[in-house]
C-alpha positions as CSV (number, residue, x, y, z in Angstrom):
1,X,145.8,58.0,114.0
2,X,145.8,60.3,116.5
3,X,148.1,59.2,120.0
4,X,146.7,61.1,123.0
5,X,147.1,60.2,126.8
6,X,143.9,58.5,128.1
7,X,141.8,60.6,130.4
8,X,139.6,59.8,133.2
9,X,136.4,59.4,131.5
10,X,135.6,58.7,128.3
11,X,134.3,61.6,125.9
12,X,133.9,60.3,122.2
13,X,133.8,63.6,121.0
14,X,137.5,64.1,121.7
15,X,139.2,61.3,118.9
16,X,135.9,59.9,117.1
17,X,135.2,62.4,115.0
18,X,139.4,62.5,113.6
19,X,138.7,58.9,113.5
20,X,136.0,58.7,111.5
21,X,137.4,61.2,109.3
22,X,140.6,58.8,108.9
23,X,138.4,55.6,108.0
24,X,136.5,57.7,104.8
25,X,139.7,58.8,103.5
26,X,140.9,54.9,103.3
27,X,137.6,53.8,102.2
28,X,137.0,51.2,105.1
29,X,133.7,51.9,104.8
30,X,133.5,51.2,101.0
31,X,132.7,47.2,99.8
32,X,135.2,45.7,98.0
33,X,133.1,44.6,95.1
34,X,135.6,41.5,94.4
35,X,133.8,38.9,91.6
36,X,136.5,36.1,92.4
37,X,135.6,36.6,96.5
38,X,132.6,34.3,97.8
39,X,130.0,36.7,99.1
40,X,129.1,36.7,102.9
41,X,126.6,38.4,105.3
42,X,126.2,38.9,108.8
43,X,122.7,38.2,109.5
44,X,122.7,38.2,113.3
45,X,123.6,41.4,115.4
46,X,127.1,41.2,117.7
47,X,126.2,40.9,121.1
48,X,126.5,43.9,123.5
49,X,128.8,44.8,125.4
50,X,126.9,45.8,128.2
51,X,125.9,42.2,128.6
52,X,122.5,43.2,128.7
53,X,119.9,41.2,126.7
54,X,118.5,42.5,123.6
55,X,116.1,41.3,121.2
56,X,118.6,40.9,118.3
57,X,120.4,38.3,121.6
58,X,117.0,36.3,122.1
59,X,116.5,36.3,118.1
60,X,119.9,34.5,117.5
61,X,119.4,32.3,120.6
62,X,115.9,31.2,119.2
63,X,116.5,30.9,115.7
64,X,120.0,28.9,116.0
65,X,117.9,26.2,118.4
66,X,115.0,26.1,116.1
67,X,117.6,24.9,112.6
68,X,119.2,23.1,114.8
């Protein structure tokens, strides 16, 4: 990975892209495919990081109350 002094304002296009390039190369975007691993999913969206509300937010909110 790329070590660069940080800059006033953020501009992606300055380390994404040599990131990006980095994670393909080491196959982080490729599943595992493990038989002997339990098999998971993530069926509710992160919350932002604006804090701002979206509907994947109000969809977790209402469907954890309601099987609860």
């Amino acid at each position: 990975m790329c070590k660069r002094d940080l800059e006033g304002k953020y501009i992606p296009q300055n380390f994404e892209d040599e990131l990006y390039k980095e994670w393909e190369e080491k196959g982080y975007f490729k599943p595992s495919m493990d038989k002997n691993k339990k098999p998971y999913c993530i069926m509710m969206p992160p919350p932002n990081v604006t804090r701002k509300v979206t509907y994947g937010t109000c969809f977790r909110w209402y469907y954890t109350r309601c099987i609860n």
